[in-house]
C-alpha positions, 0 to 999 in steps of 0.5 A, spaced: 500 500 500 503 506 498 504 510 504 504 516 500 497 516 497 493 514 503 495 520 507 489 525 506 490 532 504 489 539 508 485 545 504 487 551 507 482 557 507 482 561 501 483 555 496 479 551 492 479 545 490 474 543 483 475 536 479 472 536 473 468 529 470 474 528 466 479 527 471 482 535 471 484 538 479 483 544 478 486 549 485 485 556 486 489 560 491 490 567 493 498 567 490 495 563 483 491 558 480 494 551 478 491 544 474 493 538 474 491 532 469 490 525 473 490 518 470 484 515 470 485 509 474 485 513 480 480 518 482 480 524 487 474 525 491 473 532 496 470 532 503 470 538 506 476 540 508 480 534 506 483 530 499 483 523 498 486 520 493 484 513 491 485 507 485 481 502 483 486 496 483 493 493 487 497 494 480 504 496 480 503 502 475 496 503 479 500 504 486 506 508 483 500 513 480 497 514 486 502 516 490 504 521 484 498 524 483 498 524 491 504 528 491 503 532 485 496 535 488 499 537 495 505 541 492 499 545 488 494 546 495 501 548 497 503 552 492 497 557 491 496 558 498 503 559 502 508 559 495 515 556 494 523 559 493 529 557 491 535 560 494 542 560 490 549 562 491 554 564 485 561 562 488 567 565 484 571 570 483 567 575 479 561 572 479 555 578 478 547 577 478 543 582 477 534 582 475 531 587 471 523 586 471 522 578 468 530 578 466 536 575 469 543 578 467 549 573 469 556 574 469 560 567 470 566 567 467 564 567 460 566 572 455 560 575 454 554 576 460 548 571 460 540 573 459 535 569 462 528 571 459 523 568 467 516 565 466 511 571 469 510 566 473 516 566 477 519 572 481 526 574 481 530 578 487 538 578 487 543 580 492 550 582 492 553 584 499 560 586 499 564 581 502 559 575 501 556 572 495 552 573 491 544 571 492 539 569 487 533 567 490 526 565 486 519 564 488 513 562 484 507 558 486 508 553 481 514 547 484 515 544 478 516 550 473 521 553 480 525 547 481 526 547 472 528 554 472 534 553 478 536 547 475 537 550 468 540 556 472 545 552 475 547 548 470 550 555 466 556 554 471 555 547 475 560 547 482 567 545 480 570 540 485 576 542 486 575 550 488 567 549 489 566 554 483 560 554 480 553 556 482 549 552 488 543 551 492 544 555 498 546 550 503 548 545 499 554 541 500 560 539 494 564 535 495 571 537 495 578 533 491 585 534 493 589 538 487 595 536 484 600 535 490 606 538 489 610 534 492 616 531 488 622 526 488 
């Protein structure tokens, strides 16, 4: 039985939660408005303040979906309701962030700057303090969109192992190599 999918889902106040007869959840909230289209060997019943999510057989494809579509309705019911963020820290020497509007400029090493056009959905705020590195911290009410554009971001300059350059998830750990040791004989 997945244990995932049998846990029932709280509906905060303010959100609201429709299925339609073919299977589309639909949840709206004071920060935006999600959709998500389910399989339909798993069905989505509303009681008042809660979501289950049921399916109809012990298959092995069936228990995998029931999980996910648990899992993908609580992040939307999160999403319009309290919202994700992402942090990022940009290591090196030289490395800029800057955003203006919906575009995020980024210095990184290369020849020339990078611009990244965001989706309306995503908010964009950059922080550079002198001494420290600098910040780029996004929030969106959409987990799927937000963790595609922090990935894409970091995957411009990866963390390197051996001076830990590169831009990283703010708390996140690399791990480290030893250089060349320069010792010889």
């Amino acid at each position: 039985m997945s244990r995932v999918g049998k846990l029932p889902i709280e509906i905060p106040a303010g959100v609201q939660v429709t299925v339609s007869d073919k299977n589309l959840v639909t949840v709206k909230g004071k920060l935006g408005e999600l959709s998500q289209q389910v399989d339909p060997s798993i069905s989505i019943k509303i009681e008042s303040s809660t979501i289950t999510v049921e399916r109809h057989t012990d298959q092995k494809r069936h228990r995998a979906l029931h999980g996910l579509y648990r899992a993908l309705i609580a992040n939307m019911v999160k999403g319009v309701s309290e919202g994700f963020k992402v942090v990022q820290e940009l290591v090196g020497v030289g490395y800029k962030a800057s955003a203006t509007g919906q575009v995020l400029e980024l210095a990184l090493g290369y020849s020339h700057n990078i611009f990244i056009d965001l989706p309306v959905e995503i908010k964009v705020e950059t922080l550079t303090e002198r001494g420290k590195n600098p910040i780029i911290t996004l929030t969106s009410h959409d987990k799927q969109l937000l963790g595609q554009v922090a990935a894409k971001i970091r995957s411009l300059r990866k963390p390197e192992p051996y001076k830990g350059k590169g831009i990283r998830f703010l708390g996140e750990v690399i791990r480290r190599k030893a250089g060349k040791s320069g010792d010889k004989k």
